[in-house]
C-alpha positions as CSV (number, residue, x, y, z in Angstrom):
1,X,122.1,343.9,154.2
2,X,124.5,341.2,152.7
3,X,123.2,338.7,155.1
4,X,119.2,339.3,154.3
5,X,120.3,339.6,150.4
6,X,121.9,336.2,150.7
7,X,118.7,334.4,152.7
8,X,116.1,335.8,149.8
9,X,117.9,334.8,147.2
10,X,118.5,331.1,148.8
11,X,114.4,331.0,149.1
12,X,114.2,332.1,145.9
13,X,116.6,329.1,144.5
14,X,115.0,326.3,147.0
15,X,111.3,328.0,145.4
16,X,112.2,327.5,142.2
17,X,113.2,323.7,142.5
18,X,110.3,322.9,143.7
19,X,108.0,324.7,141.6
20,X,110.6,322.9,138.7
21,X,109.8,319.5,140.1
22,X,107.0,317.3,138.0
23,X,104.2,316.2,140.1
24,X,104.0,312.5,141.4
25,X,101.2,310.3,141.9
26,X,101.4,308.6,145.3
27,X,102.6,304.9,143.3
28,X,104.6,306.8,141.3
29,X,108.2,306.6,143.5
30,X,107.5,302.5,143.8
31,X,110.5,300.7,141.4
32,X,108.8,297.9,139.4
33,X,109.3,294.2,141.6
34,X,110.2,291.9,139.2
35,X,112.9,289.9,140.0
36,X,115.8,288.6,138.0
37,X,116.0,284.4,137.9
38,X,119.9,283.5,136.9
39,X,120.3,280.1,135.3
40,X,124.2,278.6,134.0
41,X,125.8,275.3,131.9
42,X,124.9,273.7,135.1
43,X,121.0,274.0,135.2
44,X,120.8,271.9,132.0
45,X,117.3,270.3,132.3
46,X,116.1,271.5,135.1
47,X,112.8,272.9,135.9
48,X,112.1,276.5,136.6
49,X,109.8,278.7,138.7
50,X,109.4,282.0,137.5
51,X,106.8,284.7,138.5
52,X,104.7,286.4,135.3
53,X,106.8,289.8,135.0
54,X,110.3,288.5,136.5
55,X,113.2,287.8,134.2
56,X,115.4,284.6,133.5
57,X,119.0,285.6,132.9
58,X,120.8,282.7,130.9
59,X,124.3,282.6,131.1
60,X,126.0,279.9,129.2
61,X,129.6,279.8,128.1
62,X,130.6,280.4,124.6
63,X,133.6,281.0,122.2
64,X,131.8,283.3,119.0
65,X,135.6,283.2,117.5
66,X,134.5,279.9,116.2
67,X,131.3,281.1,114.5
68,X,129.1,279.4,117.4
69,X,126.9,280.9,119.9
70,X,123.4,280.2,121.2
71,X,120.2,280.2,119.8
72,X,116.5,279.7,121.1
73,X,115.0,276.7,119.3
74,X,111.1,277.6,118.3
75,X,109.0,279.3,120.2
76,X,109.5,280.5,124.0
77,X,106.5,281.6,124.6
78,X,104.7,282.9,127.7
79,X,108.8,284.3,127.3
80,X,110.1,286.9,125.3
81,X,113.6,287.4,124.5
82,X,114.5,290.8,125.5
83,X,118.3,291.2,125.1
84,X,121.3,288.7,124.2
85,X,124.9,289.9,125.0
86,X,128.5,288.2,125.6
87,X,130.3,289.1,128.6
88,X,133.9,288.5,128.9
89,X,135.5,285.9,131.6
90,X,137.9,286.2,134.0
91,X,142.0,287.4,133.4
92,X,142.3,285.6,129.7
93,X,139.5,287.4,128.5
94,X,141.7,289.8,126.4
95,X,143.2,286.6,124.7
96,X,142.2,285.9,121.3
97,X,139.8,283.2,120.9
98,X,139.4,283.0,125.2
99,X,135.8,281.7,125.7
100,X,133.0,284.3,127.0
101,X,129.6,284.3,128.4
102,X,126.6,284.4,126.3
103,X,123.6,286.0,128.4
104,X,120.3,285.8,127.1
105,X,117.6,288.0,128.5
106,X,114.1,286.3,128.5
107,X,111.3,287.8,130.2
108,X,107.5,286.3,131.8
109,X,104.8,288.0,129.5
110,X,102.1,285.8,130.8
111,X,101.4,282.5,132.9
112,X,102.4,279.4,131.4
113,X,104.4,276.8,130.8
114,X,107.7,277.2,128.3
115,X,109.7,274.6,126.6
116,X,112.9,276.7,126.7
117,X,115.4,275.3,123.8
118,X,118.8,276.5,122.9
119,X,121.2,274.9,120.3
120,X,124.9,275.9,120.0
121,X,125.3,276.1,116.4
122,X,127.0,278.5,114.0
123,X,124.0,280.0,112.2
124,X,125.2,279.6,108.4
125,X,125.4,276.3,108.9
126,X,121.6,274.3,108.1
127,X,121.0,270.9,108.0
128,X,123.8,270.3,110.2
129,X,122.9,269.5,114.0
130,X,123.9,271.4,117.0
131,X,126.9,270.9,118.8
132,X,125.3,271.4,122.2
133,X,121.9,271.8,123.4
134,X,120.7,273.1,126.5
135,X,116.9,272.7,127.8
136,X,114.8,273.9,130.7
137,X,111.2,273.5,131.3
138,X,109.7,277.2,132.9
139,X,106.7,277.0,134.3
140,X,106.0,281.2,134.4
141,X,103.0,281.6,137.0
């Protein structure tokens, strides 16, 4: 009796998750495609492909204990900054003043072609020119 108590109530459980489980739509299981285009120091005028929807990851080095870090110059359009973050490096990272990684985010809204300026600068100081600069030409398609 144990034994047939034990089976219902498993078919009982397994019904319920089913019956809990939202209905799909057949696209619905599909991730999104876009793909993720990672640029460094090194790509410094360069040009760049990039698919309408796909992301270009920036990653250029920085040290914000100074008061400088990266900043887009005017406008990027057909990209949209969606997320800037520093990342620590390697095993000095804990030390004070060790440089990190600046990532910038930037995503394809639309086809065209972007003029992609940044300037290293600390960002209370106007009038006073960048210490770096870093330029790539996107062409988002």
């Amino acid at each position: 009796m144990t034994r047939i108590a034990i089976a219902a109530l498993a078919l009982l459980l397994f019904s319920l998750m089913l019956v809990a489980q939202p209905p799909q739509s057949p696209g619905a299981q599909q991730k999104s495609t876009s793909s993720v285009i990672a640029i460094a120091d090194q790509d410094n005028g360069k040009d760049i492909e990039l698919p309408a929807g796909d992301t270009l990851v920036l990653r250029l080095t920085s040290n914000p204990s100074t008061g400088y870090s990266w900043a887009i110059k005017g406008d990027p359009s057909p990209l949209k900054l969606v997320k800037s973050s520093t990342k620590k490096n390697g095993q000095n990272s804990h030390v004070v003043g060790a440089p990190v990684t600046q990532e910038l985010r930037l995503r394809a809204v639309s086809a065209g072609m972007a003029s992609l300026t940044l300037e290293y600068r600390r960002p209370w100081e106007h009038n006073v020119a960048p210490v770096k600069t870093f330029h790539v030409r996107v062409n988002a398609r």
